[in-house]
C-alpha positions in Angstrom: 105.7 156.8 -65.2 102.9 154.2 -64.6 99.5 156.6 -65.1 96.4 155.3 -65.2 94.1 157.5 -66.7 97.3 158.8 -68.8 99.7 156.1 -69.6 98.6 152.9 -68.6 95.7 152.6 -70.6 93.2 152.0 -68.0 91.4 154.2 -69.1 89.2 154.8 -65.5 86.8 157.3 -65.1 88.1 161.0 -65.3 86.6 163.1 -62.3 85.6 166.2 -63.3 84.0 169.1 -61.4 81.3 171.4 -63.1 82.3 175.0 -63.5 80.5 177.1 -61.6 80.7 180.6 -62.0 83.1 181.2 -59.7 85.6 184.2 -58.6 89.2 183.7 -59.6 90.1 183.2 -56.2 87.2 180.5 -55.7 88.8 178.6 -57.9 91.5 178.5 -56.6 90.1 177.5 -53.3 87.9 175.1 -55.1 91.1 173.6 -56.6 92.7 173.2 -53.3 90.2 172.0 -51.2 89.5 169.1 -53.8 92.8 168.2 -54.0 93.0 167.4 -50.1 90.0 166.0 -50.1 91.3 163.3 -52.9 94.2 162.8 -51.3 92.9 161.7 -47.8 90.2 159.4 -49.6 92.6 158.1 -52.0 96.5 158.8 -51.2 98.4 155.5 -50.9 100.5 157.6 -48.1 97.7 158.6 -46.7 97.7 157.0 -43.2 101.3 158.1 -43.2 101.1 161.8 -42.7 99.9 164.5 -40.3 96.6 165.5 -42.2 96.1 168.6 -39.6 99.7 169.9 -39.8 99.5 169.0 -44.1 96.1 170.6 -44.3 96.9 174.2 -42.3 100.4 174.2 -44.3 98.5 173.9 -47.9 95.8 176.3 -46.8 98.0 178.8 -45.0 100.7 178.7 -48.5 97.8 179.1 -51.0 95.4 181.7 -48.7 96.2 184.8 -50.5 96.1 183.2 -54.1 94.2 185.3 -56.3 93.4 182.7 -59.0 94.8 179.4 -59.9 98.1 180.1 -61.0 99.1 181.5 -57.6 97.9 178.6 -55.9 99.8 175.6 -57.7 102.9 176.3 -55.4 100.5 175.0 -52.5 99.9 172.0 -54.5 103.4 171.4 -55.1 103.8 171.2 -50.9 100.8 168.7 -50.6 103.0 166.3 -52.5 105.7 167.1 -50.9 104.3 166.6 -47.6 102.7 163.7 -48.6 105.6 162.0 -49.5 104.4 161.7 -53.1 107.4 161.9 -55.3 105.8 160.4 -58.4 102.9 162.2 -58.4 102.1 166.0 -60.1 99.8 168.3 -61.5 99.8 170.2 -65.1 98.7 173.1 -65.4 98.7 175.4 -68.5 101.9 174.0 -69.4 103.7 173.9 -66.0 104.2 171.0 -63.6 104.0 171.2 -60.0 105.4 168.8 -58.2 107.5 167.1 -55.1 110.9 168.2 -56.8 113.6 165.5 -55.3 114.7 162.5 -56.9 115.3 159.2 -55.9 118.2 158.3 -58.5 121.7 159.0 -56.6 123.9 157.2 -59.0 127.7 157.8 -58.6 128.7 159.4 -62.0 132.3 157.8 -62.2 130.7 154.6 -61.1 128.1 154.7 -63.6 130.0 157.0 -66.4 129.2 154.0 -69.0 124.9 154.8 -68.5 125.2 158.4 -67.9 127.6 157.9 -71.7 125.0 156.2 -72.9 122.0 158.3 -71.8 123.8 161.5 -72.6 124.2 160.2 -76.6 120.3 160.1 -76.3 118.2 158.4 -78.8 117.8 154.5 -77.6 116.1 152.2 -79.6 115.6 149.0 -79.0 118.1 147.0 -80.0 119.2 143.3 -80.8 122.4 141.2 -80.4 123.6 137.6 -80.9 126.1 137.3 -78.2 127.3 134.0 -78.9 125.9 130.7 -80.2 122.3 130.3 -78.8 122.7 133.3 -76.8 120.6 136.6 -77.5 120.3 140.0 -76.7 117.1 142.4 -76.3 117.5 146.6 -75.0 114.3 147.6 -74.5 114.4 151.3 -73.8 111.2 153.8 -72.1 108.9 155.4 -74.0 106.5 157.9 -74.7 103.3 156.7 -76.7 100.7 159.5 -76.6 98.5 158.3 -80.5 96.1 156.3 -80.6 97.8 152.8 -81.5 100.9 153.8 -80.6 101.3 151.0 -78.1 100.3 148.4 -80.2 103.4 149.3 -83.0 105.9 149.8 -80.0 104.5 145.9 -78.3 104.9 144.8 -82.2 108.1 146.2 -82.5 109.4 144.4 -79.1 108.1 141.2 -81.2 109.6 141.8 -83.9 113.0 142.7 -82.6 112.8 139.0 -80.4 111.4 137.5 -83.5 114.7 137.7 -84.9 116.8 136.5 -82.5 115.0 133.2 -83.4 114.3 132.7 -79.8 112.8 129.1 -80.9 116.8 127.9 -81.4 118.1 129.9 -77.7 119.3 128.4 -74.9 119.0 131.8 -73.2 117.9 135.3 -73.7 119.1 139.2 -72.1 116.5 141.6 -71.5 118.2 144.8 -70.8 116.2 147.5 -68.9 118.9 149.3 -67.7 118.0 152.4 -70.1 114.6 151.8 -69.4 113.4 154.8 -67.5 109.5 154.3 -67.7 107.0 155.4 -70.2 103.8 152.7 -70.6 104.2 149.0 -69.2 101.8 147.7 -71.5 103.9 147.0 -74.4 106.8 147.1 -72.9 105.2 143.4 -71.5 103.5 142.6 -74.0 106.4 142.8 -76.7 108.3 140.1 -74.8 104.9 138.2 -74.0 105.7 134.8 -75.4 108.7 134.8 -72.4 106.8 135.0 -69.7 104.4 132.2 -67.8 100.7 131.8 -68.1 98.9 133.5 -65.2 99.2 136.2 -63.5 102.2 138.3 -63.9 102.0 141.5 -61.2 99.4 142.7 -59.6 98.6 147.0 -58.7 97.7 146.5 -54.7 95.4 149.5 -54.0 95.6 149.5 -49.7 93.5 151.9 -49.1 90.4 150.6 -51.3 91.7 146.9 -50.5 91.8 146.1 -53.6 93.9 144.7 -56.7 94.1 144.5 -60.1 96.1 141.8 -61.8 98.2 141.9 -65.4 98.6 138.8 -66.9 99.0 137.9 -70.7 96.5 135.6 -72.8 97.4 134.6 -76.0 98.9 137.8 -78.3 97.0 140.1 -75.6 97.8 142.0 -72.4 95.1 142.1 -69.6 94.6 144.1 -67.1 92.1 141.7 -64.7 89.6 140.6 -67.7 90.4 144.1 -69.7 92.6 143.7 -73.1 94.5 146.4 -73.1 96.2 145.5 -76.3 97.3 143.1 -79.0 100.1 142.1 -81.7 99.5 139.6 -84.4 101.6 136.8 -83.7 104.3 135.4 -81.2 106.8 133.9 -82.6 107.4 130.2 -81.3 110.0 130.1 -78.0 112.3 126.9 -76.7 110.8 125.9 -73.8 113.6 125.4 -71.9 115.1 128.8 -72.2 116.4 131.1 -69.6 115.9 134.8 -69.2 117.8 137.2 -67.8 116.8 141.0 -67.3 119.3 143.4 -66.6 118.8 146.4 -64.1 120.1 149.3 -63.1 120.1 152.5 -60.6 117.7 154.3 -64.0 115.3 151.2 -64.4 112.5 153.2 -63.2 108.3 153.2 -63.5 107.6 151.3 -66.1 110.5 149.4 -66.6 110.0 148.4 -63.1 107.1 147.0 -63.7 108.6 145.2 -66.9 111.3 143.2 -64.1 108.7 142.7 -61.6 106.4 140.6 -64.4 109.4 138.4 -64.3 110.4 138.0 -60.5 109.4 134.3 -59.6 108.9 132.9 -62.7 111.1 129.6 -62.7 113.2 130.0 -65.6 113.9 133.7 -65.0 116.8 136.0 -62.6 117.2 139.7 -62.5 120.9 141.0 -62.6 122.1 144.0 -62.1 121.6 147.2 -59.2 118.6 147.8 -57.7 116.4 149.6 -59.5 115.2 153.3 -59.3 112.4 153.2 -56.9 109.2 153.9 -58.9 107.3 150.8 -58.2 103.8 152.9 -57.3 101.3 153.8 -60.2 99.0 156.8 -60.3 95.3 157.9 -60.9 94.4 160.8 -62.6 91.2 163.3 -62.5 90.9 167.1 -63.2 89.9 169.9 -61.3 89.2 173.8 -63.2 91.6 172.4 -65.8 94.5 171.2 -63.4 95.2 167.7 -64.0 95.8 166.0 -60.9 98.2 162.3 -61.1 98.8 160.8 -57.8 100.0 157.9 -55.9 96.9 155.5 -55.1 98.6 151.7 -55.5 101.6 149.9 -55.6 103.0 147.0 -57.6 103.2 143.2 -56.6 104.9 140.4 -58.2 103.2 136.8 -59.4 104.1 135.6 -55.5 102.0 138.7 -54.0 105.4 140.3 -52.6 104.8 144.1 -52.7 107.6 146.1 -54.0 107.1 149.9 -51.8 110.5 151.0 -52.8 112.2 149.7 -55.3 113.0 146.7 -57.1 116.2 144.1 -56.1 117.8 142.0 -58.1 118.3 138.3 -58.2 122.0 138.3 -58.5 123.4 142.3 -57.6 126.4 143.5 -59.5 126.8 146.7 -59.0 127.9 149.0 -61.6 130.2 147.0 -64.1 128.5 148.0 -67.5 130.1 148.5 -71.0 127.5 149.2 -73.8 130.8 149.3 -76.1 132.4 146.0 -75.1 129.8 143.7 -73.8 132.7 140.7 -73.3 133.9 143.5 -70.4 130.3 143.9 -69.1 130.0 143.0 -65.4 126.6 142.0 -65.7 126.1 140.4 -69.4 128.8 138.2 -68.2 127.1 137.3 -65.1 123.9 136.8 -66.9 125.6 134.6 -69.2 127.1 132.6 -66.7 123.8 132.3 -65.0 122.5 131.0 -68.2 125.0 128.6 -68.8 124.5 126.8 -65.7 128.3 128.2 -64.2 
């Protein structure tokens, strides 16, 4: 999940509300009433609902609540009548939210990720594949210390690093495990792959705005804000091609991690489209509910906005085998890609 107060490491300004000395059941109205009022300032779905009929249903759901508690089920039908399947609130240990997903994949189709998924545990991992040929899983993650994404970015590096990616003709990234977590180092581990410039852009439509990622050096940026470093890159053949793999549970973050590669020259996507989490959220707090919600959307380096999900270059559907990889659908289809074939 891309979050910006949370997980992305924007680190904007937390909105907070004083506490009054309020009833119980204030609160609750206070809660409710500021969580509307965000969402029609800020909501990127915002000019796509009802705001009368959304506004009565919340009010009418969460008019007898007695305190907060009994009003986070009214919350969790503002994002569902929004439309907002990737936003939530926490509160004292509970999550409200829209619950639906958007991942349908068929489980005999896809039996070789839900294997893989239900063994648990990825790590990134590292292949040669054949002479000049590498490999590089990058799975999701969860950092939530302070310098945690800086070791995860320099483990990324480190993993590439010895792959020797100075002597490749061509390079896998596999995101097809990759269900989200933090972009950041996800990016920047891979960093001396991509192109200078900018690499994706967060498109905020209703504060027409945008703000740009981009990587400088052995830093990520988000516009002119390092968001963080690794020591080194190592030193890549210029004329190498990428592939990055995708799949049906590429989601959030590893979304973001394919998009920073859509139109660079020397780089294809393979693989299914991916998940469908391609907005990011911004956070603030409310009588200690945290509110994350939908306020902008991501764009590739060309300026193509990607509201639903992201295709691949090259769709082969299904096809994978994490056991054989001579009898995976699309490692041999990024290979062949590769190989000029």
């Amino acid at each position: 999940m891309k979050i910006k107060l949370l997980l992305l490491t924007f680190f904007i300004p937390l909105f907070s509300f004083s506490q009054q000395s309020l009833t119980s059941a204030d609160s609750a109205r206070k809660v409710i009433d500021t969580a509307l009022a965000y969402a029609k300032k800020s909501s990127i779905y915002r000019d796509k609902v009802d705001w009368k009929n959304l506004t009565d249903s919340v009010k009418i759901k969460s008019k007898d609540a007695a305190n907060i508690n009994a009003a986070m089920p009214a919350v969790a039908l503002m994002y569902k009548m929004l439309g907002d399947f990737h936003g939530m609130a926490l509160y004292q240990g509970k999550t409200y939210k829209w619950a639906t997903t958007k991942v349908k994949a068929d489980k005999e189709k896809y039996k070789e990720l839900f294997a893989k998924f239900k063994r648990g545990n990825t790590q990134i991992e590292t292949r040669v594949l054949e002479n000049g040929y590498g490999y590089l899983l990058i799975p999701g993650n969860n950092p939530t210390r302070q310098g945690e994404i800086q070791l995860i970015a320099a483990q990324i590096q480190d993993s590439l690093t010895k792959l020797n990616p100075a002597k490749l003709k061509g390079v896998i990234i596999d995101l097809r495990l990759n269900t989200g977590g933090n972009m950041w180092p996800m990016i920047l581990g891979v960093g001396n792959l991509v192109s200078a410039g900018k690499l994706g852009t967060f498109v905020y439509p209703v504060a027409s705005m945008n703000e740009s990622w981009s990587v400088k050096d052995t830093s990520i940026y988000s516009d002119a804000n390092k968001v963080c470093s690794v020591k080194a890159f190592s030193k890549v053949n210029p004329k190498i091609k990428i592939v990055v793999l995708t799949s049906p549970y590429t989601a959030s973050s590893g979304e973001a991690t394919a998009i920073t590669f859509k139109g660079q020259k020397n780089a294809r996507i393979v693989g299914d489209v991916s998940a469908g989490y391609t907005i990011a959220n911004e956070g603030f707090s409310c009588y200690g509910v945290q509110f994350i919600m939908a306020t902008s959307v991501e764009a590739d380096r060309t300026g193509k906005v990607y509201y639903e999900n992201v295709p691949p270059d090259q769709e082969v559907i299904a096809g994978d085998n994490f056991n054989d990889f001579s009898k995976d659908a699309k490692i041999i289809a990024a290979l062949r890609w590769m190989k000029g074939k």
